[in-house]
N, C-alpha and C positions, 0 to 999 in steps of 0.2 A: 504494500500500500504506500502509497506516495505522502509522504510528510505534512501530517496536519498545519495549517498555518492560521493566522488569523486571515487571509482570505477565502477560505477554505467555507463550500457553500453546503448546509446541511438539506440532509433527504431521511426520511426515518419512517418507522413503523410503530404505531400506537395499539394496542390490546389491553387484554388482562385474561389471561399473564400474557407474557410476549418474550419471555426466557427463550421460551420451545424454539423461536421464528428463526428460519431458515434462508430468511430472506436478506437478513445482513450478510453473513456469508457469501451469499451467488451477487446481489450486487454489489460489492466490494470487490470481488473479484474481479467485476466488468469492469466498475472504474478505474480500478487501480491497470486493466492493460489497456481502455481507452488513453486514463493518462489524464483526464479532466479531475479538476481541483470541487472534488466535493468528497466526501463523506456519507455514507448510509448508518442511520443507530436505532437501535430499538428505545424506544419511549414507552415504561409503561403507566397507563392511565386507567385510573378505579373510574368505572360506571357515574359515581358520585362529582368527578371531578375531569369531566368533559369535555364543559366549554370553557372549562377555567384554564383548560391545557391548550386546547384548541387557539383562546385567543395569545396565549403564551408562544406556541407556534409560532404564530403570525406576528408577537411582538419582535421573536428575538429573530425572524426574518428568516427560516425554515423555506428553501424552496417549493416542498410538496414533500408527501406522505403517504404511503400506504395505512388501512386503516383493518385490522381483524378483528375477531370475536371480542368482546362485545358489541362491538361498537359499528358494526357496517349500517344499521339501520338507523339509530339514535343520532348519527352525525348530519344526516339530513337536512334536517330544518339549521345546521351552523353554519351551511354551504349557502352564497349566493347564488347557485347554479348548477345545474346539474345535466349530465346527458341525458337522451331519450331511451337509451338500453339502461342506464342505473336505473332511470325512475320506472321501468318496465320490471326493472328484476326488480328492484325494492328496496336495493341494497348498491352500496358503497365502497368500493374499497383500495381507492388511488386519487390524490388529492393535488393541486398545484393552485398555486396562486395567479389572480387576474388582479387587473385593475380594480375592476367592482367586488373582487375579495375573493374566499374560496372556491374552485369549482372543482366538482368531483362525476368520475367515470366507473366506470367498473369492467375489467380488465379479464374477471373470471371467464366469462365468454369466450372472448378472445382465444382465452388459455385452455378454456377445454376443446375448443375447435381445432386447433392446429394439429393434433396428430390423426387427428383424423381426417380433414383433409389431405394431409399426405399420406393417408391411405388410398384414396379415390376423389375425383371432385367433384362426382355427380349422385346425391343422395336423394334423387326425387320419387325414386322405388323404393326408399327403403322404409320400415315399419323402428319407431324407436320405442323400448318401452325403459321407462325410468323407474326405481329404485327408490321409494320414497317423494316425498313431499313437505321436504321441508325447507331452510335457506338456501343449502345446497342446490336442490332440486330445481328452482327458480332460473339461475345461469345456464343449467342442464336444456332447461323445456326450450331459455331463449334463442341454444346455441341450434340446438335443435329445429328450431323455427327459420334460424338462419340458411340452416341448409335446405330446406327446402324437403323437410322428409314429409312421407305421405300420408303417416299418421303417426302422432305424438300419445304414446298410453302413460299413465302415469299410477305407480302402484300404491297403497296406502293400506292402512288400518282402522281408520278411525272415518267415518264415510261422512261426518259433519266438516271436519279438517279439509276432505277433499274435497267438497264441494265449495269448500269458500276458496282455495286454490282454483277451482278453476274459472269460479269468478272475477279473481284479482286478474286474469288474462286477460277478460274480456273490456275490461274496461283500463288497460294499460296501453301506457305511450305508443308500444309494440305490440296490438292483441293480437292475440297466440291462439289458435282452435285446439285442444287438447282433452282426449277422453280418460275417463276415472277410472278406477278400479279397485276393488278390494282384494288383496293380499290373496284370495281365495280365486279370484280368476286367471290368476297366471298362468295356471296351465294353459289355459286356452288359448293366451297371446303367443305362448313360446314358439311355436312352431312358424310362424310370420314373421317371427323378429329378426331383423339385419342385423340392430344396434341394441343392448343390452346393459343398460348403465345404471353401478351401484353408488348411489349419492349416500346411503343410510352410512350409522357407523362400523355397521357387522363386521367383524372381519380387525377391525383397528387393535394395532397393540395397546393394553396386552391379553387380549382375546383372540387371540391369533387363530385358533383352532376354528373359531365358528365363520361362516357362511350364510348371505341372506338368502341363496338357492342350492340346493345337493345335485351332488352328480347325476343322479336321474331326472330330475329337470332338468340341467343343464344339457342333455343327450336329447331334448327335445329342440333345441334349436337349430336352427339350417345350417348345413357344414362351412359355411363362409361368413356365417356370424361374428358379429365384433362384440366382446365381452370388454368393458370398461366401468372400472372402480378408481372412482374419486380418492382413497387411501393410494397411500406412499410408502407407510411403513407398518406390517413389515412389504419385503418385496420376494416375490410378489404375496399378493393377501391367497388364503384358503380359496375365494370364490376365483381367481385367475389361473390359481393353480389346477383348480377343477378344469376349466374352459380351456387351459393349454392341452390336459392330458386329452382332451379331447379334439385337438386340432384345431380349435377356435383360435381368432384372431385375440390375443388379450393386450390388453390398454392399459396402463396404472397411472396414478397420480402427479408423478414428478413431473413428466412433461408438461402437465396441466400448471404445475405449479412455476417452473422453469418460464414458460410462456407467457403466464398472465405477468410473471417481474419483467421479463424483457419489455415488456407493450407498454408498462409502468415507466420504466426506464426511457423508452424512446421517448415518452410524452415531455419526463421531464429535461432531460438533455437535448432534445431535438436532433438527434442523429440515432443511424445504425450503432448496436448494442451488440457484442458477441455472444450470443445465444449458445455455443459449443461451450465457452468457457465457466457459463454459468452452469450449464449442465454436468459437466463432468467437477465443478465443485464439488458440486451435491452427491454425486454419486458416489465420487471419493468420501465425502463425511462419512454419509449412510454406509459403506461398507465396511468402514472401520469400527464406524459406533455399532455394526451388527457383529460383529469379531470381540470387541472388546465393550460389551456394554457395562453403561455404569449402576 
């Protein structure tokens, strides 16, 4: 990393907690081989102490911010402005300064699309069913929307919850046509599904062992299917490693996450980002910290 100075222009990431974030690492890494005079830091922020931080930001001239748990939705109303995908998904989570004050994007999108585009670029046949219904789920249905697929299912538990999900599409910046479902119909979508995406947290360490679908669902899906889980660690999760032994295409979270910092990044530097460099950061951490965890 290139020599802190007092010109030296700050980028950070706000949470609680914000220890965990992965995100100083990979962009530190890009700036330090771009070679631009900034800094990336994690800032953490209680629930309780939000806008007190926020205008703190902005006092002491913070370029822009990535913003996580808790805070993607609460930060809303701090922003002067906001995109038409944030305010579609409903959530926040990349912040830069304007004239008129904060404005904020949200970059999740972005960052769950990319490997999948490079997997194909034409999704207009394909059937996506999602994995939950909850913040996650929201970037998922919009990325989804984006591509142009030919029906969006979306799975759940609770049939009161999903129906006010798919409410919030219709009357969003971006509305989204997406059908419901309870936990109990999946069989009947699997065998139509291209795209397969686990948004819940099943699977997350340190539950490693569990699965939001078993290997015989999973044998219901069409042999070109793409199996993709929003989890990173561990790698791959129980539900990928079912989908690989069976020849499925399998997708994990890092590239999701790798993607949405680079888009972050380009916003606020205004240039090309090294996207390889941030990736193999991370992968190097994660292989070590799965060797020697603490």
């Amino acid at each position: 990393m290139s020599a802190i100075t007092g010109t030296t222009k700050l980028l950070g990431v706000i949470g609680d907690p914000v220890e965990h974030s992965l995100s100083p690492l990979m962009q530190n890494a890009a700036i330090a081989q771009i070679g631009v005079d900034f800094v990336y830091l994690p800032f953490p922020v209680k629930a309780e102490n939000l806008e007190t931080a926020i205008a703190g930001l902005k006092a002491i001239g913070v370029h822009g911010f990535n913003i996580t748990i808790p805070h993607k939705q609460t930060i809303i109303p701090l922003l002067a402005d906001r995109s038409d995908i944030a305010q579609s998904v409903g959530a926040v989570n990349t912040v830069w300064r304007t004239e008129k004050g904060w404005y904020g994007t949200n970059t999740d999108v972005e960052g769950f699309l990319a490997p999948l585009l490079a997997k194909k670029p034409d999704w207009q046949e394909t059937e996506a069913v999602i994995l939950g219904n909850g913040g996650a789920a929201r970037a998922v249905v919009a990325g989804c929307s984006q591509l142009k697929c030919q029906k969006i299912h979306t799975i759940g538990r609770n049939w009161e919850k999903l129906q006010q999900f798919q409410e919030s599409w219709q009357t969003a910046a971006i509305p989204v046509d997406i059908q419901i479902h309870l936990w109990e119909e999946l069989p009947e979508l699997l065998p139509y599904t291209g795209l397969l995406v686990n948004t819940t947290p099943i699977g997350m360490s340190p539950h490693t062992d569990a699965s939001p679908i078993d290997a015989t669902q999973m044998q219901w899906l069409p042999p070109n299917a793409i199996a993709y889980d929003l989890i990173y660690t561990p790698r791959p999760t129980k539900f990928l490693q079912i989908a690989s032994s069976q020849g499925l295409i399998a997708i994990d979270g890092l590239e999701m996450l790798v993607q949405q910092g680079a888009s972050a990044l380009r916003r606020w530097l205004r240039q090309d980002v090294p996207v390889s460099t941030m990736r193999n950061t991370l992968q190097e951490h994660l292989a070590a910290k799965s060797q020697h965890p603490s």
